[in-house]
C-alpha positions in Angstrom: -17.7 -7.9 36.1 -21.3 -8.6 37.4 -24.6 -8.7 35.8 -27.2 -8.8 38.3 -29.7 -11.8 37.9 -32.7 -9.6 36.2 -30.3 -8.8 33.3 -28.8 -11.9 32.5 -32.1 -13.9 31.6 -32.3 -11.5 28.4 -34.8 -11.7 26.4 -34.2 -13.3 22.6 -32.7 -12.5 20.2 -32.2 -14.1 16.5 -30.4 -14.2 14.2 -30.7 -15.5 10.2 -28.2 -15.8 7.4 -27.0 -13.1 5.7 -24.3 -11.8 3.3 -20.2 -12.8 3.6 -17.8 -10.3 4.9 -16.5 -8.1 2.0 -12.8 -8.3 0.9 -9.9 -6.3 2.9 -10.6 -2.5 2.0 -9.4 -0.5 5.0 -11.3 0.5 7.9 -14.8 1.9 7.1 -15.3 0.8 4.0 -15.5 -3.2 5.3 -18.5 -1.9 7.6 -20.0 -0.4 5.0 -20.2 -3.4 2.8 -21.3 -5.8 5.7 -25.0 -5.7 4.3 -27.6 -7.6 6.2 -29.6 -9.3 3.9 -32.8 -10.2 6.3 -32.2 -8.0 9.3 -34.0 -9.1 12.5 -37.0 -6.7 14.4 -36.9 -6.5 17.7 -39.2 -9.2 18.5 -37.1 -12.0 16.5 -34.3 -11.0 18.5 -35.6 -11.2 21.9 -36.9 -14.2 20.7 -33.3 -15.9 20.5 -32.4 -13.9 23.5 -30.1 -11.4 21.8 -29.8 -8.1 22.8 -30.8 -5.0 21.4 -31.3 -0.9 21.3 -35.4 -1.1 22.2 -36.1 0.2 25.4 -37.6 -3.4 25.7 -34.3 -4.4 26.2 -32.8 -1.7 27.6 -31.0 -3.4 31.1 -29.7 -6.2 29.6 -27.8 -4.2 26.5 -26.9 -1.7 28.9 -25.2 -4.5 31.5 -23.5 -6.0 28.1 -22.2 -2.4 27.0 -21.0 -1.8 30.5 -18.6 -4.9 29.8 -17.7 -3.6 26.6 -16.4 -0.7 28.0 -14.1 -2.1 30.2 -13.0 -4.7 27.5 -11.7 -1.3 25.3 -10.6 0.5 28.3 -8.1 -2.4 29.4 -7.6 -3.2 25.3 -6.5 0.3 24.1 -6.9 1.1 20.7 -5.8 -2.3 19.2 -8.9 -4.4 18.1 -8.4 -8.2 20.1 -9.7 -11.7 20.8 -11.3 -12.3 23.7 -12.4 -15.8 25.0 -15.5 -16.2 27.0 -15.3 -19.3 29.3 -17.7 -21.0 31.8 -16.7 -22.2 34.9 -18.8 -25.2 34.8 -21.0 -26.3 32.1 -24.4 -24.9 31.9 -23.3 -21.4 33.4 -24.3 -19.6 30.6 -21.2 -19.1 28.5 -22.7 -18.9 25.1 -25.4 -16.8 26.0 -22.8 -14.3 27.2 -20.2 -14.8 24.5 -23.0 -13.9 21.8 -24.7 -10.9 24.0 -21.6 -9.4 24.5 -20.2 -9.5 20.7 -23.5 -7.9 20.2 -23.1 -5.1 22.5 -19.6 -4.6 20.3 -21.6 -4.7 17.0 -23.6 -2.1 18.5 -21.0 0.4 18.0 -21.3 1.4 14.5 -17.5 2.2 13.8 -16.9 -1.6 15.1 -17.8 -4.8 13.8 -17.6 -8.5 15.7 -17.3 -11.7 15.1 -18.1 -14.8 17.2 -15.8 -18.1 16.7 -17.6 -21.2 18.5 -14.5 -22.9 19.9 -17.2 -24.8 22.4 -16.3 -28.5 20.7 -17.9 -30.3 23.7 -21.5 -28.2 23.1 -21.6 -26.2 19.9 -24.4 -24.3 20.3 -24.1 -20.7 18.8 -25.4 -22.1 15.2 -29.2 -22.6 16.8 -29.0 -20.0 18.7 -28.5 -17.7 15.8 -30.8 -19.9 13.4 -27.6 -20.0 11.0 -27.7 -23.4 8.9 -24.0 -24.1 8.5 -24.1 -25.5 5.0 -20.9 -24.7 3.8 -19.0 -26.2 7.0 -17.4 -23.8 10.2 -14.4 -24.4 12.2 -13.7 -27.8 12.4 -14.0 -28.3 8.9 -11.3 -25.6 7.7 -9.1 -26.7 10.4 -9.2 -30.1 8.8 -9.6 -29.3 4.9 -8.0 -25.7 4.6 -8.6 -25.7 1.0 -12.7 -24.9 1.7 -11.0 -21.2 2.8 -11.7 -19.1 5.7 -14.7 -16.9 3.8 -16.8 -19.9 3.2 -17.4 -20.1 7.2 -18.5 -16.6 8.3 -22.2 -16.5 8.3 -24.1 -13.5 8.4 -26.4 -13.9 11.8 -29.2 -11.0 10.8 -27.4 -8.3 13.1 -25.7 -5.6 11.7 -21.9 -6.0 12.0 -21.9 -9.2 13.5 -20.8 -13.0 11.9 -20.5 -16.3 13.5 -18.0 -18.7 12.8 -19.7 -21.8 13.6 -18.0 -24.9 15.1 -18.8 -26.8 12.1 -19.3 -30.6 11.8 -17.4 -31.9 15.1 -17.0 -35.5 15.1 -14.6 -35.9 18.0 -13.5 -33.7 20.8 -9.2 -32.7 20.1 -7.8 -30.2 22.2 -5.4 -30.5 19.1 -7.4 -28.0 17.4 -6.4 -24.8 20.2 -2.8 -25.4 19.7 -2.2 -26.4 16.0 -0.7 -23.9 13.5 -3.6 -23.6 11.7 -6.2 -22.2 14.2 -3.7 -19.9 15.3 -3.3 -18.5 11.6 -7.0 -18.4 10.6 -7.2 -16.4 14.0 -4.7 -13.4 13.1 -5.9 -13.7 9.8 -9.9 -13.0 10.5 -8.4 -9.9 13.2 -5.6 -9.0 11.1 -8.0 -8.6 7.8 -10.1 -5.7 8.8 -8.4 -2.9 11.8 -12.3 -3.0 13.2 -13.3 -6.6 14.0 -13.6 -7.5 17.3 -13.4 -12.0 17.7 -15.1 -13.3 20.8 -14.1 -17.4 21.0 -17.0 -19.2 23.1 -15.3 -21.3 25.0 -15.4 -24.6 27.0 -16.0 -24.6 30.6 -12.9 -24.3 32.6 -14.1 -27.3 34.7 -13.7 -31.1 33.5 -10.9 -30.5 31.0 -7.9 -27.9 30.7 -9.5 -27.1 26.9 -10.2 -23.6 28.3 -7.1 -22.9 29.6 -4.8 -24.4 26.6 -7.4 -21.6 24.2 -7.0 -18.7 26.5 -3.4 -19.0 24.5 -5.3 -17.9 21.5 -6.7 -14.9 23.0 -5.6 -11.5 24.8 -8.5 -11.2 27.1 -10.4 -14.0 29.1 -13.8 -13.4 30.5 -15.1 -16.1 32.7 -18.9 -16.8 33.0 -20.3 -18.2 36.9 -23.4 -19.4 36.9 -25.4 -17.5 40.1 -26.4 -20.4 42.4 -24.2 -23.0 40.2 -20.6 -22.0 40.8 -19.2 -21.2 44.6 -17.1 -18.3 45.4 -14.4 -21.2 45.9 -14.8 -22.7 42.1 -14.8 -18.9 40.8 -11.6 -18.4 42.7 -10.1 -21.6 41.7 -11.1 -21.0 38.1 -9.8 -17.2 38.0 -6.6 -18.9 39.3 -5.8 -21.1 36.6 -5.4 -18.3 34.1 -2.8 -15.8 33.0 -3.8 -12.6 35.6 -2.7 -10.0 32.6 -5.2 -12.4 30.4 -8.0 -12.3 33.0 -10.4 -9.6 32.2 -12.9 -10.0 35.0 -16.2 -12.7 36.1 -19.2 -12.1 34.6 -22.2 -13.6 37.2 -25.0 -15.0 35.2 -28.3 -16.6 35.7 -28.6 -19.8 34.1 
């Protein structure tokens, strides 16, 4: 997958807090209820560089949609988790992970949700001006009992909710492989036939983090920063994962 450099510098796009996903009630029925609660113009959301359906917008969504297309070609009819990873820090990861669960909540029969697993630079909470207050990942990982509806946030954008990374005072790679993220996992897919997670990912250089997460997921989408990764760091990276896993490369401009 490729996004030429024009398209990847989006424009912004924001995101505020908004209502908690409603309880399991079948297919349909769990979009409905997914009210917005402040609902972002078009301006907010190019302001937080977040795409959108104005014609303002118009080449990035549609380079985002392309990739969602491929994503349910190669994914069937089964909704999935897909992790989005960068190949070295600063390649744009986050800005792709959230984009491209966008261009999923687009679809009004769909809805997405983002997970920040990005420990190392948890970033997806600004981006989407959502003030954690009652805790994201880390926190449930480590204290169960706060419940797995007390950390999906509303962003502003219809369909979509963030799972923040939460209050992350030290970096485990623990977390990818214990029981528990692995159960709040099937349980946020498992809960409504129509959600589509998208984990934001640590870079696949400097640590094996991304590579132990991609366990978690059924796709992987890696992000190369244009002028920051070499064809020989792209190839490297592409190699250290699962090829059945590997969904494509997405170029980006940092």
């Amino acid at each position: 997958m490729s996004i030429p450099e024009e398209r990847r510098q989006a424009r912004r796009i924001g995101e505020a807090d908004a209502g908690v996903l409603a309880p399991h009630s079948g297919q349909g029925r769990s979009i409905r209820h997914m009210v917005e609660s402040t609902a972002l113009a078009p301006r907010q959301l190019e302001e937080q560089r977040l795409i959108h359906r104005e014609e303002s917008a118009r080449e990035q969504a549609d380079a985002f949609r392309e990739i969602r297309t491929r994503l349910l070609a190669i994914g069937g009819a089964q909704n999935f988790v897909t992790l989005v990873a960068p190949i070295s820090p600063g390649s744009g990861g986050s800005f792709v992970a959230r984009n491209l669960a966008a261009a999923f909540a687009f679809d009004e029969a769909k809805t997405a949700l983002l997970v920040d697993c990005n420990f190392r630079h948890p970033v997806q909470h600004k981006a989407l001006n959502v003030d954690p207050v009652r805790g994201g990942l880390v926190d449930f990982l480590e204290h169960p009992a706060l419940g797995i509806e007390n950390i999906v946030y509303g962003t502003g954008v219809a369909r979509l909710r963030l799972v923040p990374a939460g209050h992350v005072r030290e970096m485990r790679s623990e977390y990818f492989i214990s029981f528990r993220m692995r159960a709040m996992l099937d349980s946020l897919r498992c809960r409504y036939p129509d959600r589509y997670l998208f984990l934001d990912g640590p870079a696949v250089k400097g640590s094996p983090d991304a590579r132990i997460a991609a366990d978690l997921a059924d796709f992987v989408v890696l992000v190369a920063g244009y002028g920051r990764d070499t064809p020989a760091a792209i190839s490297a990276a592409a190699a250290a994962f699962d090829p059945n896993k590997l969904a494509g490369v997405v170029l980006n401009q940092p």
